[in-house]
C-alpha positions as CSV (number, residue, x, y, z in Angstrom):
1,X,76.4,92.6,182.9
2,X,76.0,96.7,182.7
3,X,75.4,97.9,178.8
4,X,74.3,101.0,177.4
5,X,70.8,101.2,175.9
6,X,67.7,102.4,174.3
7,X,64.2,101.6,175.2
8,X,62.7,103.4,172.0
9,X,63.3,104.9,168.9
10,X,63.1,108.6,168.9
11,X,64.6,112.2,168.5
12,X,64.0,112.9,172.8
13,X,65.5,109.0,174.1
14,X,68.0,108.9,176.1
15,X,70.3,106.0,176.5
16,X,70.4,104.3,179.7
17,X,72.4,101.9,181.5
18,X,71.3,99.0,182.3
19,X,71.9,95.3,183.2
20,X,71.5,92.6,181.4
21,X,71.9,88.9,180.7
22,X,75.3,88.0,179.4
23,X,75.0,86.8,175.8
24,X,74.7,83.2,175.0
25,X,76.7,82.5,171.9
26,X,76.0,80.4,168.9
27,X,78.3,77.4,167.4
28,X,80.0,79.8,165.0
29,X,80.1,83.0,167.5
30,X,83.1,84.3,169.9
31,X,82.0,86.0,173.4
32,X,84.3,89.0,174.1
33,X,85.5,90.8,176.7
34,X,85.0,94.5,175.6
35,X,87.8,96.5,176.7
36,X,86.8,99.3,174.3
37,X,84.3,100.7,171.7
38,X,84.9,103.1,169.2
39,X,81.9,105.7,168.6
40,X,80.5,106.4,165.2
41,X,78.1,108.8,164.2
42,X,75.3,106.0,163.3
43,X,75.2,105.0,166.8
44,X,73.3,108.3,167.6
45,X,71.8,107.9,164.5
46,X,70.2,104.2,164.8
47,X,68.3,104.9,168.3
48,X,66.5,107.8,166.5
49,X,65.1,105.5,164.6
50,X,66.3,107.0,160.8
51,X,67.1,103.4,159.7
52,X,64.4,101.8,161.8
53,X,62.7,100.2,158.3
54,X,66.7,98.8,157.2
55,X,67.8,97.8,160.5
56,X,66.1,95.2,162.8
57,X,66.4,96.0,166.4
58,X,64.5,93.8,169.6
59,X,64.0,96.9,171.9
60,X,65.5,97.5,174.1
61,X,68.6,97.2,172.3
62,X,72.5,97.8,173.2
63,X,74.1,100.6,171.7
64,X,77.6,100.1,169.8
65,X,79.2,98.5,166.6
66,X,83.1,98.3,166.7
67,X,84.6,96.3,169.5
68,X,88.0,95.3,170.5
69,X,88.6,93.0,173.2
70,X,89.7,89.2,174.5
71,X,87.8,86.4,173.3
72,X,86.3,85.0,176.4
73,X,84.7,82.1,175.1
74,X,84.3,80.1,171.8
75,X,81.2,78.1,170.2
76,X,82.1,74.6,168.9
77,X,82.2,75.1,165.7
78,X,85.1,78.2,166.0
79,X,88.9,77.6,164.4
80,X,90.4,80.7,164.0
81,X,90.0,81.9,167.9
82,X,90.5,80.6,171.2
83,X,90.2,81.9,174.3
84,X,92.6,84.9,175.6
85,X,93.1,86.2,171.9
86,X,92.7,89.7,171.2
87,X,90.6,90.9,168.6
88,X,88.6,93.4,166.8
89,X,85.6,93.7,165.0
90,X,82.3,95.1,164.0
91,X,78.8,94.2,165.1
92,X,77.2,96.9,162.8
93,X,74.3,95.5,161.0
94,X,73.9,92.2,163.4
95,X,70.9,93.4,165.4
96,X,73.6,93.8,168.5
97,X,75.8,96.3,170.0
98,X,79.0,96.4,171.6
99,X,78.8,98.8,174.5
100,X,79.1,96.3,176.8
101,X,81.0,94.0,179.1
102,X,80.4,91.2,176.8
103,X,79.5,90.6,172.8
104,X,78.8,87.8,171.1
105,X,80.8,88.4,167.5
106,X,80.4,85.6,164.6
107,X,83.6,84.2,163.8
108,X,83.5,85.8,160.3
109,X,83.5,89.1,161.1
110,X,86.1,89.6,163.4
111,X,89.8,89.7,162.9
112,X,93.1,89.7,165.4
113,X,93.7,92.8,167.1
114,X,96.3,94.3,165.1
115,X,99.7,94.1,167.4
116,X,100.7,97.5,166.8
117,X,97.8,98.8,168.2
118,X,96.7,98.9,171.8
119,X,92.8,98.3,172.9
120,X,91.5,101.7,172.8
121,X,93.4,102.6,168.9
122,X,92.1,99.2,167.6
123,X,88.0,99.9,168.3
124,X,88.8,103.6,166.9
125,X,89.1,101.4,163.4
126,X,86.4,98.7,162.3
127,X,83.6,101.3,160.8
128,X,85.7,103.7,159.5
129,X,88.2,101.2,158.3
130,X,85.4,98.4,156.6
131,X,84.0,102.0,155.0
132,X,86.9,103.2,153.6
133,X,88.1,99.7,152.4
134,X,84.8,98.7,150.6
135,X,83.8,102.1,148.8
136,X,87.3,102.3,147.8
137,X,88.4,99.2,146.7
138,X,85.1,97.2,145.8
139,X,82.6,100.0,144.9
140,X,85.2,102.5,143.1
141,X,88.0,100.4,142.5
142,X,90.6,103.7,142.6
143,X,93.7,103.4,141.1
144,X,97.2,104.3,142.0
145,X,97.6,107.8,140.1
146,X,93.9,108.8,140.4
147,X,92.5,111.8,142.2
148,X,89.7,111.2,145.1
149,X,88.1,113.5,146.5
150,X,87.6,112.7,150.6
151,X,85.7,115.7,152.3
152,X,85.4,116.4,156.2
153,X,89.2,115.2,156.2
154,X,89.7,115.6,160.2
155,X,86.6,113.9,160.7
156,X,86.9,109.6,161.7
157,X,86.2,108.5,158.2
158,X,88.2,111.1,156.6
159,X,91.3,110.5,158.7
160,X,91.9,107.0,157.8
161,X,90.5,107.2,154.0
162,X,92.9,109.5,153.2
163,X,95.5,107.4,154.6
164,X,94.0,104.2,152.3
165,X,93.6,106.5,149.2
166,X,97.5,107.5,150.0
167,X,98.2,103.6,150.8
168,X,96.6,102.8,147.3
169,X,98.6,105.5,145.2
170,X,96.0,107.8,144.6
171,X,95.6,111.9,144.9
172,X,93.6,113.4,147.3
173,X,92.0,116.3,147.7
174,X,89.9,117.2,151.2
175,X,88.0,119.8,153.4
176,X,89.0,120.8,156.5
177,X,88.3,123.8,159.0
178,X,91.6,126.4,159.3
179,X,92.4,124.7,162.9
180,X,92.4,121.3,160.9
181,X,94.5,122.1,157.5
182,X,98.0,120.6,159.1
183,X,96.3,117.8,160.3
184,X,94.9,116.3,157.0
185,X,98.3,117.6,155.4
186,X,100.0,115.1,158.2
187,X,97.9,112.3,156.7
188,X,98.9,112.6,153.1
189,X,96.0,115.0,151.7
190,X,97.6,116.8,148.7
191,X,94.5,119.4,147.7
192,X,93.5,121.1,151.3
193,X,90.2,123.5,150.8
194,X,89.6,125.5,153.8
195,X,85.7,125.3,154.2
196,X,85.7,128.6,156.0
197,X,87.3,130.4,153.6
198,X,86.7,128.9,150.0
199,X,84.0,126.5,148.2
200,X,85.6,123.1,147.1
201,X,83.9,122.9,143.7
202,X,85.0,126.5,142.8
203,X,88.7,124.9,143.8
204,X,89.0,121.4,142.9
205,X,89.0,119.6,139.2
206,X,89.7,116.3,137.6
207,X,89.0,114.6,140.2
208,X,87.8,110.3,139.7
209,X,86.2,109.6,143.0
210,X,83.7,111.4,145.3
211,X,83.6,109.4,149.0
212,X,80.4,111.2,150.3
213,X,80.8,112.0,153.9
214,X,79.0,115.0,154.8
215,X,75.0,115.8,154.5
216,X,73.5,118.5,152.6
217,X,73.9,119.5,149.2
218,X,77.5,118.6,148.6
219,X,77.0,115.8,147.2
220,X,75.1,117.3,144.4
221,X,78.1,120.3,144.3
222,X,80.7,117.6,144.3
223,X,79.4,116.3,140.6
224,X,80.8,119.6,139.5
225,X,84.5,117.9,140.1
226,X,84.8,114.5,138.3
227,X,85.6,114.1,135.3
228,X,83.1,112.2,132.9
229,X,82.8,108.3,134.1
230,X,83.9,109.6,137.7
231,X,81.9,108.0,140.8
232,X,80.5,109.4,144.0
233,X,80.3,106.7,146.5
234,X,77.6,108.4,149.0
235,X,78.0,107.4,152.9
236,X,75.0,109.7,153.3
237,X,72.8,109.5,151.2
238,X,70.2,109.2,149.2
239,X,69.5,106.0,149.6
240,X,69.1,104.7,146.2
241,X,66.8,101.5,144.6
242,X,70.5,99.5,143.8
243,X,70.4,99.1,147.8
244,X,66.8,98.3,148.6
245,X,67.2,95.3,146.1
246,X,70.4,94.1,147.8
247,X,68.9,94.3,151.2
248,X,65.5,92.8,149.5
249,X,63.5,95.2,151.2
250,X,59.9,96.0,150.1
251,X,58.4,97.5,147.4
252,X,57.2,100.8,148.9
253,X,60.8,101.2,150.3
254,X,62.1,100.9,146.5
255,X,59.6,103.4,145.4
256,X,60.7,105.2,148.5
257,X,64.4,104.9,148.0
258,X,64.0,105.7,144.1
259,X,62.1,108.8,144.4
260,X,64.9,109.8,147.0
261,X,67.4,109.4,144.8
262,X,66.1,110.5,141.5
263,X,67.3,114.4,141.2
264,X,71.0,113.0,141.9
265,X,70.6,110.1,139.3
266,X,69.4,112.4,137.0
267,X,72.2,114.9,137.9
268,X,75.3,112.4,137.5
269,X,73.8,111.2,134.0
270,X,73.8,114.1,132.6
271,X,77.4,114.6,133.6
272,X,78.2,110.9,133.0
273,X,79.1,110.4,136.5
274,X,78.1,107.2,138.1
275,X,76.6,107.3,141.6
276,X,76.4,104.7,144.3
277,X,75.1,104.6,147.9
278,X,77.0,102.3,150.5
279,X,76.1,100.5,153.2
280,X,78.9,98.9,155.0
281,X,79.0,95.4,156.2
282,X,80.8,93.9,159.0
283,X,84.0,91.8,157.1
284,X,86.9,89.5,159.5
285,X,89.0,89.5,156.7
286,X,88.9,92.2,155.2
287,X,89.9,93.6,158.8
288,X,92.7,91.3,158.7
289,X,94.3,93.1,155.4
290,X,93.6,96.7,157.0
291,X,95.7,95.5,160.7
292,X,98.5,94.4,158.3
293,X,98.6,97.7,156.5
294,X,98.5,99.5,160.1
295,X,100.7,97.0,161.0
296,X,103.0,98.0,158.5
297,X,103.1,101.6,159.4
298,X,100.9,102.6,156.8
299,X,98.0,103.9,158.5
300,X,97.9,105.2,162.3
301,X,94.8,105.4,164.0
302,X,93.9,109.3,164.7
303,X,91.8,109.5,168.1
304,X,90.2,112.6,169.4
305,X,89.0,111.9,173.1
306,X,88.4,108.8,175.4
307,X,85.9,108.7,177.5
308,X,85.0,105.7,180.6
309,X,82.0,103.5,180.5
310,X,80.5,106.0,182.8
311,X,80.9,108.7,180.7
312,X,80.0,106.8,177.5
313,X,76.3,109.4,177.5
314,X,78.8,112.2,177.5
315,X,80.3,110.5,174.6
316,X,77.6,110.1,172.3
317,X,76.8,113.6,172.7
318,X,80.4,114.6,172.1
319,X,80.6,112.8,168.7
320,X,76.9,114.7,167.6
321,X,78.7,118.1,168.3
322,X,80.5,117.1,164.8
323,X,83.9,118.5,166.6
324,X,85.6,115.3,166.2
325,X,89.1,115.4,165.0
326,X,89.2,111.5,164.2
327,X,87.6,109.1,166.6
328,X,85.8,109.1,170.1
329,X,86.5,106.0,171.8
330,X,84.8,104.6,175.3
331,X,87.3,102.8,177.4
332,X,85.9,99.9,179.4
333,X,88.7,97.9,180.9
C-alpha cells in the first residue's frame, strides 16, 4: 500500500512516499480504509525529531494521526465495529500514522463517524477535538459563566475550542489577525483582540482559563489576565515534571522538564495561578460525545484547504506556513 514517510529525524528530511506492507491487526484493533487525514501542526513537528525522547517511532515511520474512514477488517476480539462502518479516530501517540491507504486503529480509540459530517470534515476533528475536550473539561474543568481565554482563534484548535467553550457556557475572549476578526466572531468568541493592532494582556481581564496555543512568550504574558486561582493549560509548552512522571520517563528528562518549566512555575505562584502542560491522548469515547455535540449542530468543523494524497508534501508545508484558517485535510478516496 502507498504511505507517506520519514526515514529520519531531522530539521532538512523530507517525507517520501513509499510502499509498504498493509498492517496486520491485533485481536482488539480495526483495519481502516483511510478516505481522509486531517493535518496538525505535530505532524511536521514529530519527524523533526522535537519529541523524539516522548514519542517511540521504528523508522521509517508513517506520518499522520487523525483518520476517518471504513473499517475494512476487524480482530476477534472487536464488538463495537464491523466491517463497512464509518469511523474516526486518532492514532497520535500509538507509534503509527494514518497517511495511508490502511491503519490499524485499537478498538478503544476510535469512535463512529459522526453522520452529519462527510469524510473529509470528520478527520479535520480528532486532535483538535480530544485537545479541546480534555484541557477543558478534565484539566480545567470550566464552568458555564467563566471567561477562557483561547488565543490564535482562526487557527484548528482555536476554531473548535471556542465552539466547546461556547457549548459549555463559558466566555471567551481570543486573538485573531484583522482578515480573521469575523470569523472567530462567527464561532461565538465574545472578546476579539486584533494581534496586529493591540496586545491581549493590555486588553483582556478576569479571565479563569488560559488554553496555551501559540509559542513564545505569551504564555508567560497571558498570567497577566487570570484572576488568582486561574489556570493556563499549555499545548506548547514547557514541558513540565507533572508530565514526565505520567509518561514515567527518566530521571534526566524530569530534571530536564523541571528546569524547563521552572521561571513559569515560579511566575504562576506568585500570581496564584495554576499551570499545567497537556499532552493529548487518543480517546473512542470521548470522540463519541464530541460527534453527538456536532451532531447536534453545536459545533461545525471549520476547514481551510484540501489537498490529494499526491499533494499531501504540499500539505505539510502549507500547515508550517501558520496561514491556516482552521484545518488542512488530505483527501485519499
Amino acid at each position: 500500500m502507498k504511505a507517506l514517510i520519514f526515514k529520519r529525524y531531522g530539521k532538512s528530511t523530507q517525507p517520501e512516499y513509499a510502499d509498504v506492507p498493509r498492517p496486520a491487526i491485533g485481536p482488539d484493533e480495526i483495519l481502516v480504509q483511510v478516505h481522509a487525514v486531517g493535518l496538525n501542526p505535530v505532524d511536521n513537528i514529530i519527524r523533526k525529531g522535537t519529541f523524539k525522547p516522548v514519542l517511540k517511532f521504528d523508522l521509517p515511520a508513517t506520518i499522520g494521526s487523525d483518520v476517518a474512514g471504513v473499517v475494512a477488517e476487524i480482530g476477534r476480539s472487536v464488538t463495537r465495529f464491523k466491517v463497512g462502518d464509518a469511523v474516526y479516530a486518532s492514532v497520535f501517540d500509538l507509534s503509527r500514522g494514518s497517511l495511508a491507504d490502511y491503519v490499524a486503529v485499537p478498538e478503544r480509540v476510535a469512535a463512529f463517524k459522526p453522520a452529519s459530517l462527510d469524510f473529509v470534515e470528520a478527520a479535520s476533528i480528532p486532535m483538535v477535538g480530544l485537545t479541546s475536550w480534555q484541557a477543558l473539561k478534565e484539566r480545567a474543568r470550566l464552568a458555564p459563566g467563566q471567561k477562557i481565554f483561547i488565543p490564535a482563534g482562526s487557527g484548528g484548535i482555536g476554531t473548535f475550542a471556542i465552539q466547546l467553550a461556547k457549548h459549555m457556557g463559558a466566555k471567551v475572549g481570543t486573538t485573531t489577525s484583522t482578515a480573521n476578526v469575523d470569523l472567530v466572531k462567527s464561532l461565538g468568541a465574545d472578546e476579539v483582540v486584533d494581534y496586529k493592532r493591540q496586545d491581549f494582556e493590555t486588553v483582556l481581564r478576569g479571565y479563569d482559563m488560559v488554553l496555551g496555543t501559540t509559542r513564545g512568550d505569551s504564555i508567560e504574558k497571558s498570567l497577566q489576565i487570570l484572576k488568582p486561582r486561574g489556570i493556563i493549560v499549555s499545548l506548547v509548552g514547557p514541558l513540565d515534571v507533572a508530565f514526565a512522571r505520567a509518561r514515567h520517563l527518566n530521571f534526566v528528562l524530569r530534571l530536564v522538564f523541571s528546569l524547563m518549566s521552572r521561571k513559569i512555575l515560579r511566575l504562576a505562584k506568585k500570581r496564584d495561578v495554576r499551570y499545567s502542560f497537556l499532552f493529548v491522548r487518543p480517546d473512542g469515547e470521548q470522540l463519541a460525545e464530541i460527534g453527538g455535540i456536532i451532531d447536534a449542530g453545536s459545533i461545525r468543523p471549520v476547514i481551510d484547504k484540501v489537498f490529494a494524497f499526491d499533494q499531501a508534501r504540499e500539505a505539510l508545508a502549507y500547515l508550517e506556513t501558520g496561514r491556516a484558517k482552521g484545518k488542512v485535510v488530505v483527501r485519499l478516496i
